[in-house]
C-alpha positions in Angstrom: 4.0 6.6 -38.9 1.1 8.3 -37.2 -0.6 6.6 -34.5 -4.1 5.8 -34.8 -6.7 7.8 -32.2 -8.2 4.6 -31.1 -4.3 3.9 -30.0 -3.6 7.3 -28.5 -7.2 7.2 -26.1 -5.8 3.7 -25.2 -2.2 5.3 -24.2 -4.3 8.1 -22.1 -6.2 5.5 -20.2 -2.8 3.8 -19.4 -1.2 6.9 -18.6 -4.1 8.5 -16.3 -4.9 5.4 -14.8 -1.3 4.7 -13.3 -0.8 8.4 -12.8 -4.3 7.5 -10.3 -3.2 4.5 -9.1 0.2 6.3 -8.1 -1.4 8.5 -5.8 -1.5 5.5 -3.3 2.4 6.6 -2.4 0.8 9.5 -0.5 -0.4 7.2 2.3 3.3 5.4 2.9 4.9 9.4 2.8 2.4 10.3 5.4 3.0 6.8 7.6 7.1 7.7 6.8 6.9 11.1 7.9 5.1 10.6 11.2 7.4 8.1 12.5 10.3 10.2 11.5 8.8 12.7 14.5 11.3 12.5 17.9 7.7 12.6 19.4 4.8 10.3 19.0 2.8 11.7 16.1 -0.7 11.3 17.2 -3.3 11.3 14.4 -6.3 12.0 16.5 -5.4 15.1 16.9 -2.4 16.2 14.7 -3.3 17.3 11.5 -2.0 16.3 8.4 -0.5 19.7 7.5 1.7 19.5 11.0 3.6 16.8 9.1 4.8 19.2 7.0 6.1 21.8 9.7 9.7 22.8 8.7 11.0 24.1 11.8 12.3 22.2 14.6 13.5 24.9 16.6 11.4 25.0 19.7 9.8 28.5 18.6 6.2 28.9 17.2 5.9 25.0 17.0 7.7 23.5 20.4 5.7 20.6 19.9 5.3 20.3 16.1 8.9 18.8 14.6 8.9 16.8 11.7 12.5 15.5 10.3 10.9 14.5 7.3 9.0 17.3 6.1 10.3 17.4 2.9 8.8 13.6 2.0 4.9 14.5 3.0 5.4 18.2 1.1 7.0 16.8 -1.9 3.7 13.8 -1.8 1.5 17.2 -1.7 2.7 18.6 -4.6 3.3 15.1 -6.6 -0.2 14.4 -5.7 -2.0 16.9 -7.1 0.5 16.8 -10.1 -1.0 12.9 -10.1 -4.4 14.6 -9.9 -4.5 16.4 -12.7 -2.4 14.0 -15.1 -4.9 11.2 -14.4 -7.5 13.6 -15.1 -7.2 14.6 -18.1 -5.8 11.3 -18.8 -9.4 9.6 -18.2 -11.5 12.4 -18.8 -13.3 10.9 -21.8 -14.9 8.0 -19.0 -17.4 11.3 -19.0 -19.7 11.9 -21.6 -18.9 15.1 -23.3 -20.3 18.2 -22.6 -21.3 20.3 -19.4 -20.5 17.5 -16.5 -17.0 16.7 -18.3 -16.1 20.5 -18.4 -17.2 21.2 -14.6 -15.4 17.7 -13.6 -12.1 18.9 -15.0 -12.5 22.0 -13.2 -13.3 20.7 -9.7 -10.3 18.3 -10.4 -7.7 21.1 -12.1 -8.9 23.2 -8.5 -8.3 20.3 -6.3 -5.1 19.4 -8.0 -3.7 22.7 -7.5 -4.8 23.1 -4.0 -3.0 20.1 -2.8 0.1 21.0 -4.5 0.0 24.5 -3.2 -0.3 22.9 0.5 3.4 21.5 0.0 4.7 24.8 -0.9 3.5 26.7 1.7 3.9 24.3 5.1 1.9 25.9 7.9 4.9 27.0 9.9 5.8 29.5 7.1 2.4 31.6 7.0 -0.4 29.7 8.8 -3.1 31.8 6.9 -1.6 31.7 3.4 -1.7 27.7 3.7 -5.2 27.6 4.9 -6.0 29.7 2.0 -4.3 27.3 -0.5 -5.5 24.5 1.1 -9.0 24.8 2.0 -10.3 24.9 -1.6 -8.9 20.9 -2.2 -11.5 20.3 0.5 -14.4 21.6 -1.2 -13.3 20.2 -5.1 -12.3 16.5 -4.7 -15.6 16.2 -2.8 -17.4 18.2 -5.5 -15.6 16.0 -8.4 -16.6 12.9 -6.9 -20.7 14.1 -6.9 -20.0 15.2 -10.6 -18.6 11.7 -11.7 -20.9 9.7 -10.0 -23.9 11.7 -11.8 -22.3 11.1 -15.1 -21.1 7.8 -14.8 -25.0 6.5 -13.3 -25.9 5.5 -16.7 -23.1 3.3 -17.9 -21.2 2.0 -14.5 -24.0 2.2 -11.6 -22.0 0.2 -9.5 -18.8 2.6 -9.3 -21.2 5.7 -9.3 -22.6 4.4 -6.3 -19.0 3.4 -5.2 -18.4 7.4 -5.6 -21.4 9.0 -4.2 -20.4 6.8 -1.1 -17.1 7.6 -0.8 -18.4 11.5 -1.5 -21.4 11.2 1.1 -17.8 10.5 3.4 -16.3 13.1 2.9 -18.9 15.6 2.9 -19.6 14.1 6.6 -15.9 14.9 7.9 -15.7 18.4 5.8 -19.4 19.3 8.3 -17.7 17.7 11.6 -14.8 20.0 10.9 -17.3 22.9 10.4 -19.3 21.9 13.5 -15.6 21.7 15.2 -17.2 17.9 16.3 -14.7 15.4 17.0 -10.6 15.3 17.0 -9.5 17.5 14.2 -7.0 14.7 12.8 -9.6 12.0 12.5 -11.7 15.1 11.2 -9.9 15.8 8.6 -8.8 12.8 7.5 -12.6 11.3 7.1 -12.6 15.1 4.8 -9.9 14.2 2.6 -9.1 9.9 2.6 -11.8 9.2 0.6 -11.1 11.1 -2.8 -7.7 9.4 -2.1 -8.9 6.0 -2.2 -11.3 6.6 -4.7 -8.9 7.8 -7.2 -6.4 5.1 -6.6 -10.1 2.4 -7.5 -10.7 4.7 -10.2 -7.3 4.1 -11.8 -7.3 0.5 -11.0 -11.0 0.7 -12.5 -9.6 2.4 -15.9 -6.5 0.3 -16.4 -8.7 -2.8 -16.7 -11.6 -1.2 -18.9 -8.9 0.2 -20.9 -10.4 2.6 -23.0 -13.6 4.9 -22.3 -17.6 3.4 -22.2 -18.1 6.2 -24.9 -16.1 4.2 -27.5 -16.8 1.0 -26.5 
């Protein structure tokens, strides 16, 4: 018995919005892995990538040893997985066309970005993970601009719910350019907001449960 599309779209929404929703886990790995650390982990000024250090021999990093590296890298990589699932999951909440296409690109580019920040921890080649982790930076703040353009016409109130959480993190990606402020709280203001955003938008989906195109 073949299920009907109408069925299917419904199973997507499902699908990508709990894939979005899981993303949430990333914030109790982090909050695990920094009280794992023999020292206090300070998030003013430790960075979220020193969470992931895997040495703990007193070396490069004497004061950068995290116990639990392997919970935070593994939430890197199962985020972005998350990412992309829910993406493509939800993708039809766009209209069709040019800002759908772009959308999924910003988010396939962010999705891989983060997961690529788990496999190389900053301890094992410093430049290769800022290479592989910058772009994440740039994309979930880029996606969130595209989705609040193309959902202005049918759901104003979470477009404007995106451009603000965007207009965030464009403000802590330029005070890390500027180098204003502690990097940690820096960063975080960067990158927090796509994560709670996508965690609303899955929330969002799961009770709309199917796309404004069909409706």
């Amino acid at each position: 018995m073949r299920t009907s599309a109408p069925a299917r779209r419904q199973l997507a929404v499902r699908v990508g919005g709990a894939a979005w929703v899981l993303i949430a886990l990333y914030f109790l790995a982090e909050v695990v892995t920094a009280r794992a650390w023999p020292r206090p982990y300070r998030v003013r000024t430790n960075s979220v990538s020193n969470l992931g250090v895997t040495g703990c021999d007193g070396s490069a990093a004497t004061r950068l040893c995290s116990p639990l590296h392997t919970v935070i890298n593994s939430a890197f990589v199962l985020t972005g997985v998350l990412i992309l699932v829910g993406a493509v999951c939800l993708r039809e909440f766009l209209p069709p066309g040019l800002l759908r296409r772009v959308a999924l690109a910003l988010f396939g580019v962010a999705a891989v970005s983060a997961a690529l920040t788990g496999v190389v921890p900053i301890d094992v080649d410093a430049h290769l993970h800022q290479v592989v982790a910058t772009p994440t930076f740039v994309a979930r703040n880029a996606a969130m601009i595209v989705v609040a353009i193309g959902l202005y016409g049918r759901w104003r109130v979470f477009a404007l719910w995106t451009g603000l959480c965007c207009l965030v993190g464009i403000v802590g990606m330029a005070a890390i350019l500027l180098r204003e402020g502690p990097f940690g709280i820096t960063e975080r203001l960067a990158l927090y907001p796509f994560t709670v955003w996508v965690v609303t938008a899955g929330f969002s989906a799961l009770r709309a449960r199917a796309p404004f195109w069909l409706l």
